[in-house]
ZAMARGU-4260 file (C-alpha; in steps of 0.2 Angstrom, whole numbers, plus 5000, padded with zeros to 4 digits):
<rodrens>
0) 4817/4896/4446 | 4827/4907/4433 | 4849/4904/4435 | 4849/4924/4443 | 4839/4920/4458
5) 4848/4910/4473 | 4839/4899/4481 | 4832/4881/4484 | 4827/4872/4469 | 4818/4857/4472
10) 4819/4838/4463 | 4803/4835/4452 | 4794/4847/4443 | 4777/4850/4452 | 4769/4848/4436
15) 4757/4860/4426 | 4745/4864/4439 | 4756/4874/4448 | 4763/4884/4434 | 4755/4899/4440
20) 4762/4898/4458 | 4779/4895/4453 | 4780/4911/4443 | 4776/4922/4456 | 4785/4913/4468
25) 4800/4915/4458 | 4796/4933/4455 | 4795/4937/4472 | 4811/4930/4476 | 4819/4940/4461
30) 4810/4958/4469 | 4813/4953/4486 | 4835/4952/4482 | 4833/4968/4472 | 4825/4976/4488
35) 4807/4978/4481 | 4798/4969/4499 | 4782/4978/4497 | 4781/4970/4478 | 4788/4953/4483
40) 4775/4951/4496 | 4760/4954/4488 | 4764/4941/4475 | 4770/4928/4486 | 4751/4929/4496
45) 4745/4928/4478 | 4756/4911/4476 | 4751/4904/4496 | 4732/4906/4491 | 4735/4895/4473
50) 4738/4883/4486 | 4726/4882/4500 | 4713/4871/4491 | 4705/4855/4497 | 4714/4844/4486
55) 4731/4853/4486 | 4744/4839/4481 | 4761/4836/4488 | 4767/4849/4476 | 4756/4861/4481
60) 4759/4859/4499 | 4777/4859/4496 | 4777/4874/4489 | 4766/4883/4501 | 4781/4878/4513
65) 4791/4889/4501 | 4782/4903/4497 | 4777/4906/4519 | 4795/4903/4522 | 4800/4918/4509
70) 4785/4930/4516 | 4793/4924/4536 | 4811/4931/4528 | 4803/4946/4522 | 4791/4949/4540
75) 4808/4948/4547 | 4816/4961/4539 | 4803/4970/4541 | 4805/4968/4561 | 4789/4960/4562
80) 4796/4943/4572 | 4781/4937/4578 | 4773/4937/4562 | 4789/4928/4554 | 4788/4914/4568
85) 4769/4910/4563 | 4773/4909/4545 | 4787/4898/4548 | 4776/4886/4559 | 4764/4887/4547
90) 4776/4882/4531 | 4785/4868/4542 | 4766/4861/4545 | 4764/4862/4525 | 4783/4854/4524
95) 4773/4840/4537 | 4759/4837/4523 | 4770/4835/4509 | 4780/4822/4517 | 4766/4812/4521
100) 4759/4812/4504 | 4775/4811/4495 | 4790/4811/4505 | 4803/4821/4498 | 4799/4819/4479
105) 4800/4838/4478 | 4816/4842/4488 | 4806/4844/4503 | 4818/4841/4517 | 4828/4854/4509
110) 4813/4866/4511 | 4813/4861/4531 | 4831/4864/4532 | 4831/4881/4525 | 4815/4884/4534
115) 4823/4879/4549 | 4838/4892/4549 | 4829/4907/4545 | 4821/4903/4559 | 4835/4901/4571
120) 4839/4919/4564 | 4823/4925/4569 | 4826/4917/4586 | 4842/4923/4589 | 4834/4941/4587
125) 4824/4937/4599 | 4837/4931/4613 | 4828/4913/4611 | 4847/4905/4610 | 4844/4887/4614
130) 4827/4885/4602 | 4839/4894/4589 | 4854/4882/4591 | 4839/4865/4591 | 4834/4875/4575
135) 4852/4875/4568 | 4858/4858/4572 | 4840/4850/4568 | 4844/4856/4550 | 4860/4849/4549
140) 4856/4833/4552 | 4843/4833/4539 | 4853/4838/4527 | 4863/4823/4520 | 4863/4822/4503
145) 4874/4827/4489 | 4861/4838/4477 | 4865/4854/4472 | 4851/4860/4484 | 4862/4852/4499
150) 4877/4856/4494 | 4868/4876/4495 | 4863/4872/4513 | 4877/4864/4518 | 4888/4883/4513
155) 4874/4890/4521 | 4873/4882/4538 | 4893/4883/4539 | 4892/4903/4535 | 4880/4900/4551
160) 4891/4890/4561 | 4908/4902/4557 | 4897/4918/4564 | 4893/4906/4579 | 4911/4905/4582
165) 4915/4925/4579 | 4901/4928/4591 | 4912/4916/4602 | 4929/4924/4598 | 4933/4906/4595
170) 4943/4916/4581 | 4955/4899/4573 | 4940/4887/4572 | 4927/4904/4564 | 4943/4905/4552
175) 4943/4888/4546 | 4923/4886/4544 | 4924/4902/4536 | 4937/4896/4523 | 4929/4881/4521
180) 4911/4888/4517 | 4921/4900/4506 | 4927/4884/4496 | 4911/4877/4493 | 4903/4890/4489
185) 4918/4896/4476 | 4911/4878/4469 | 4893/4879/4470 | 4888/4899/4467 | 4902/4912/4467
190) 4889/4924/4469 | 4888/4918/4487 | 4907/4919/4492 | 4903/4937/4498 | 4897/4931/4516
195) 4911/4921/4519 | 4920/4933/4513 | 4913/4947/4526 | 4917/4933/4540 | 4935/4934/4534
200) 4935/4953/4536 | 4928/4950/4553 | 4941/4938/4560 | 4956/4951/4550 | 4948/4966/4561
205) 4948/4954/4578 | 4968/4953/4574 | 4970/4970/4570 | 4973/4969/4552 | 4963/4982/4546
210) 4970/4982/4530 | 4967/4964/4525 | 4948/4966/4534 | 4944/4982/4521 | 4950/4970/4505
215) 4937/4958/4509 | 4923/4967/4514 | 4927/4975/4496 | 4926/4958/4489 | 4911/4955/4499
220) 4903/4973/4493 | 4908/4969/4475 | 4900/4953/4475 | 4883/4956/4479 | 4882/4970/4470
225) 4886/4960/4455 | 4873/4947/4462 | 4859/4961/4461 | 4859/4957/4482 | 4855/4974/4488
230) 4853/4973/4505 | 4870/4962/4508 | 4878/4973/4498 | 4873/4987/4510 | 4879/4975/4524
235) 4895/4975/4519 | 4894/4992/4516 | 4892/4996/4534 | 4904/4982/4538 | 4918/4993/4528
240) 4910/5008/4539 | 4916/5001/4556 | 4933/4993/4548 | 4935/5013/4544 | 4931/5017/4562
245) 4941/5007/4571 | 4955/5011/4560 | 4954/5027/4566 | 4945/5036/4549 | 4930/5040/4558
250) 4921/5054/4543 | 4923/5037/4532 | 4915/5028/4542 | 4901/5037/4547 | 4899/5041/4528
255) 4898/5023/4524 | 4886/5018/4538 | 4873/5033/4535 | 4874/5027/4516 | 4872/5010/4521
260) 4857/5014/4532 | 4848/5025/4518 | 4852/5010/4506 | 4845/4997/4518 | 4828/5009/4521
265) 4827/5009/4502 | 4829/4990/4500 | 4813/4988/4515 | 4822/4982/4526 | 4820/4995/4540
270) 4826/4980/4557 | 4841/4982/4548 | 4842/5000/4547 | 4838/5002/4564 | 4853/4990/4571
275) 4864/5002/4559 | 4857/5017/4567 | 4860/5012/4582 | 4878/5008/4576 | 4879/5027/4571
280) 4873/5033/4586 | 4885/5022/4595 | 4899/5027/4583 | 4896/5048/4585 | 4895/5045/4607
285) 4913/5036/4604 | 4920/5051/4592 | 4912/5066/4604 | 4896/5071/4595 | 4885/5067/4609
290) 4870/5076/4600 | 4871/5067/4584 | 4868/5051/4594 | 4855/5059/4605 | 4848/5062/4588
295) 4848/5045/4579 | 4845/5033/4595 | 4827/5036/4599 | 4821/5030/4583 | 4833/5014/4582
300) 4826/5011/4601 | 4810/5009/4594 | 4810/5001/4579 | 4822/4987/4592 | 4811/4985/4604
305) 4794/4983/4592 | 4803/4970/4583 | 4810/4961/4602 | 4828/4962/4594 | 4836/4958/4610
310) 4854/4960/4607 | 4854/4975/4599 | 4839/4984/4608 | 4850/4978/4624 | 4865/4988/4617
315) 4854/5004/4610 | 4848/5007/4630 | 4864/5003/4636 | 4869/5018/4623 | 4854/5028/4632
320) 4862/5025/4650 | 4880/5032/4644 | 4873/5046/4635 | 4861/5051/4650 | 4877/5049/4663
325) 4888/5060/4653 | 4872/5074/4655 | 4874/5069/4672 | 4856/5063/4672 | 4862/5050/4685
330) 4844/5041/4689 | 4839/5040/4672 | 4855/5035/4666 | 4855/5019/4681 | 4836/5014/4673
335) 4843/5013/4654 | 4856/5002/4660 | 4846/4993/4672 | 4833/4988/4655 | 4848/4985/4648
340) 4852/4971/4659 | 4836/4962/4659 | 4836/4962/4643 | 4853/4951/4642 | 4849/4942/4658
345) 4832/4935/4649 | 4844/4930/4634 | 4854/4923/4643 | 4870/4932/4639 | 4880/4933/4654
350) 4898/4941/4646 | 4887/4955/4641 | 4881/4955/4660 | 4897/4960/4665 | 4897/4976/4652
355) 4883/4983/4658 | 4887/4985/4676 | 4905/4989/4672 | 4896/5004/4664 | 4883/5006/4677
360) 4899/5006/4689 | 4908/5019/4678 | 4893/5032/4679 | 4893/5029/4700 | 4909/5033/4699
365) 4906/5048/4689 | 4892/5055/4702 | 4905/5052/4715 | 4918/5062/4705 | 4902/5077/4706
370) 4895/5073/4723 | 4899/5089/4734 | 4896/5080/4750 | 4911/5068/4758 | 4894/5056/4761
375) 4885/5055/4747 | 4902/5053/4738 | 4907/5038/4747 | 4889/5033/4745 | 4890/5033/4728
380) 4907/5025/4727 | 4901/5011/4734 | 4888/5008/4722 | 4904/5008/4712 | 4915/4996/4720
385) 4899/4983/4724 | 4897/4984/4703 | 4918/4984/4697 | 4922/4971/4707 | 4912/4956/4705
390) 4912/4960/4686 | 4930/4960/4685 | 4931/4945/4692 | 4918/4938/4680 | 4927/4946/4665
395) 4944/4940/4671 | 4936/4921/4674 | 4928/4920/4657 | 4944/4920/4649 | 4946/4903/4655
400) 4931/4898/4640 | 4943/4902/4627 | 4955/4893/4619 | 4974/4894/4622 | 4981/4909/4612
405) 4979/4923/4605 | 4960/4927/4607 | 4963/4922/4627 | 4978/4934/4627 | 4970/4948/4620
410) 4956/4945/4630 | 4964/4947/4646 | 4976/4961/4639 | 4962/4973/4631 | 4944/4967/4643
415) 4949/4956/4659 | 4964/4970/4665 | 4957/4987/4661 | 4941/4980/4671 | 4952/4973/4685
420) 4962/4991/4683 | 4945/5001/4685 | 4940/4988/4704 | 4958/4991/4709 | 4956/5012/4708
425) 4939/5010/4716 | 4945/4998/4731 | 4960/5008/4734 | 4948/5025/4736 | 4938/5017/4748
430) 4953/5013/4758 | 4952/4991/4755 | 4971/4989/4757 | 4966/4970/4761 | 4959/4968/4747
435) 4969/4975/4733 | 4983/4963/4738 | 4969/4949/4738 | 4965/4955/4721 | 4982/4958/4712
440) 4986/4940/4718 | 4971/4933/4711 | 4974/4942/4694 | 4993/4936/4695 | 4991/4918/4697
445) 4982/4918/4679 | 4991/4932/4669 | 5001/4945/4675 | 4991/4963/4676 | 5000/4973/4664
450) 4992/4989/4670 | 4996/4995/4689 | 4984/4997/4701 | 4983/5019/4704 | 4989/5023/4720
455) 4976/5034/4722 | 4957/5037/4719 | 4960/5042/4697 | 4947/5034/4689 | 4946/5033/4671
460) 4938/5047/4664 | 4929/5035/4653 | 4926/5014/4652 | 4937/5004/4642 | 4931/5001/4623
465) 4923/4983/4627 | 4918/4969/4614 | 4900/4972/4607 | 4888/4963/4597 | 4889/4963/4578
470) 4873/4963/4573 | 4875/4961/4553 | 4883/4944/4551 | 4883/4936/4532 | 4865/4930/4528
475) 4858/4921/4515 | 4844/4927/4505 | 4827/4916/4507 | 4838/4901/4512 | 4844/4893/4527
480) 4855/4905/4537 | 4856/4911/4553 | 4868/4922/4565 | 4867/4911/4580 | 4877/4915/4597
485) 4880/4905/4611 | 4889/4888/4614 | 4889/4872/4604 | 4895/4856/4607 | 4900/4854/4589
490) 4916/4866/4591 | 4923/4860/4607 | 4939/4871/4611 | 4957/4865/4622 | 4950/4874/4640
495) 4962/4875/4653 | 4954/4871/4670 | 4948/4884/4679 | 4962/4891/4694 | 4961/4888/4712
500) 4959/4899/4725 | 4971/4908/4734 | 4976/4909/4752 | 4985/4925/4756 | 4987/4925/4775
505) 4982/4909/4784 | 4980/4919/4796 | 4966/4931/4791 | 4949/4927/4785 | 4951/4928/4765
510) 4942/4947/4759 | 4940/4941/4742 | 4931/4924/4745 | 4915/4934/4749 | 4917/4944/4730
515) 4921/4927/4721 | 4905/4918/4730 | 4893/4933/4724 | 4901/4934/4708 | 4897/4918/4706
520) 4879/4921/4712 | 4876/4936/4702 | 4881/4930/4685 | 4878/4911/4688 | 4895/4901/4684
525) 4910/4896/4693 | 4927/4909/4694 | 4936/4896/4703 | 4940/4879/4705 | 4936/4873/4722
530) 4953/4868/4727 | 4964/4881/4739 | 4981/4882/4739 | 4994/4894/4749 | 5002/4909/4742
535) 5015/4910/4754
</rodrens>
């Protein structure tokens, strides 16, 4: 493999026979980083078929495991996941053979590992979060040595592991991975310092600091375009586009995404130009150009959902629900959100539970606002209520996840109080005096509410700006990387013990014990510690 390709390199030379498939598997890996997919893929299914002979040798089977893994990297960009999950069960079989004949004479464990983390990428896509995470941590563990082609998978499975911990908001822990990763790879392959280097931008914009966020996704952007590494250079494009957004320079940003976008369309990888137009769409219904989103979300919505990218195609019909609620298309606005939903639910993703019927309580709400008729209002209101206030309390209780500091406090400040703030305004509507004191005691044995409860029914006039997905986190070109969500025991944070519940009158049947026991039905983990105590 020529010095200006990145990329696993193997131990001993697979000899003369396979001279052929090397080149074009090296070839395609140079056309595949320069965007050229269509090119790359017709030359790496010239390489796979040098090497399905009867007597293909270790080599030959080892490098079968290469050239399917690249074509699996490429099916995914390409949104085709099922076809990149066959592939890759196909080039761990051939990884299988190689081992058995030669063990890893041609750096073939390194080839599993890699193998290994693309495919937890494509997992992840898929909402599959515990196979991902086997995946993740199976590669790890393999990968022990001290070779160049280690010390490569070993930045690439901590670039993996410090987007876990963003995905987490464990922000101090995905800050030291990330510098870490940034060291090794500053010693391995400079050219790969750009995705910790858009990690860094990441954990800068969770802190606010939107200034030291734009200086490295610059760094980031210049560095693979140096590298020749089109599409992560239009990542960090579009990374740079929502650091412009949410500092307020919304014409920047949406310049940078739509560039972003056209740039990844050129490059083939259209999965990733639908998760950045649904990020345009999203961006435009935030900023009050409700048509252009209506405009660029049908086609992200569809290249999502053919490609089973669960996260994002859950966030694209959540998108749908809020934009058919503002046209006051009440119905199909609850279906949207109600897809939405399953969609997380199936992967598992219970936090993002909680967003949804937030907003599916904030539309009820709305068609309350519009109801003409005292019934149908409280009707609707109701709807309302039932939604607000077991995810409040579910918002509020995941808080207790986090570490102590900073993220925990911004967490309750920006997400757990303006959801308490919006249940509070409903239950007050609905004439719940009981339970408003119930609540604001709940809220005030675990952090103080920073926002008061409105004395009368005044709603929002729209839901608070919640935490969502990113969907482009740093990957590695045709090696082992993944963005992986969910928890590991591998980072285990300082939790504080969940709180107990309260007494308020010993002397009336509790009205917030029912809304604690079915929001820990609904959403499936405990709020509250089981142990009462006395408020008075």
């Amino acid at each position: 493999m020529s010095d200006d390709v990145i990329g696993i390199r193997g131990r001993a030379s697979s000899g003369p026979r396979w001279t052929a498939f090397r080149d074009l598997n090296n070839e395609a890996a140079r056309l595949a980083g320069q965007g050229r997919g269509t090119e790359a893929a017709a030359l790496l299914e010239r390489a796979v078929a040098l090497t399905r002979v009867a007597d293909a040798d270790a080599a030959g089977l080892d490098g079968r495991a290469r050239a399917l893994g690249n074509l699996a990297a490429l099916a995914e960009g390409r949104g085709e996941t099922g076809e990149a999950l066959l592939l890759a069960e196909e080039a761990l079989a051939a990884c299988d053979a190689a081992q058995a004949q030669a063990g890893d004479r041609y750096g073939t464990v390194a080839v599993r590992a890699s193998l290994l983390v693309n495919r937890a990428q494509t997992l992840q896509l898929l909402g599959r979060l515990d196979e991902a995470l086997a995946d993740l941590d199976t590669a790890q563990a393999i990968t022990t040595g001290d070779g160049a082609d280690d010390v490569y998978l070993r930045v690439s499975i901590l670039n993996s592991r410090s987007v876990l911990l963003i995905g987490l908001e464990r922000w101090e822990e995905a800050e030291a991975a990330a510098r870490r990763t940034l060291g090794l790879a500053a010693a391995a392959d400079p050219r790969l310092t750009g995705h910790p280097y858009a990690n860094l931008a990441l954990i800068a914009q969770s802190r606010n600091d939107h200034e030291q966020a734009a200086a490295y996704l610059r760094l980031a952007e210049q560095i693979h375009t140096a590298s020749g590494d089109t599409a992560s250079a239009a990542l960090a494009a579009a990374n740079r586009g929502r650091a412009a957004m949410r500092a307020g320079d919304h014409a920047e940003g949406l310049r940078l995404l739509a560039a972003a976008e056209e740039a990844l369309d050129a490059a083939e990888q259209p999965l990733r130009a639908a998760e950045l137009r649904y990020t345009r769409a999203h961006a435009a219904f935030q900023t009050g150009d409700p048509a252009l989103a209506k405009a660029l979300l049908p086609a992200a919505t569809a290249a999502l959902r053919q490609a089973g990218h669960a996260v994002m195609l859950a966030e694209a019909l959540a998108l749908q629900g809020d934009l058919l609620a503002a046209e006051g298309d009440f119905d199909a606005a609850e279906a949207a959100h109600l897809e939405a939903w399953r969609t997380y639910a199936d992967a598992g993703a219970l936090y993002h539970l909680t967003r949804i019927d937030q907003r599916r309580a904030f539309a009820f709400t709305r068609r309350a606002e519009l109801a003409a008729d005292p019934g149908e209002q409280q009707t609707y209101l109701r709807f309302a209520f039932d939604l607000a206030v077991p995810a409040a309390l579910a918002t509020d209780a995941i808080r207790h996840g986090f570490a102590p500091g900073g993220p925990r406090e911004r967490w309750a400040a920006t997400v757990a109080v303006p959801a308490m703030a919006h249940a509070l305004s409903l239950a007050a509507a609905l004439g719940v005096g009981a339970l408003v004191s119930e609540l604001l005691e709940h809220m005030s044995a675990t952090v103080a509410l920073h926002a008061p409860a409105a004395a009368a029914f005044a709603p929002p006039p729209e839901p608070p700006e919640l935490p969502v997905p990113e969907p482009d986190g740093e990957l590695l070109s045709f090696a082992a990387s993944a963005f992986v969500t969910g928890a590991s025991g591998d980072f285990p944070p300082v939790r504080f013990a969940l709180p107990p519940r309260l007494r308020v009158n010993p002397w009336r049947e509790s009205q917030l014990e029912p809304w604690i026991r079915e929001t820990e039905r609904r959403y499936g983990f405990p709020i509250r510690s089981d142990e009462v105590i006395d408020t008075w």
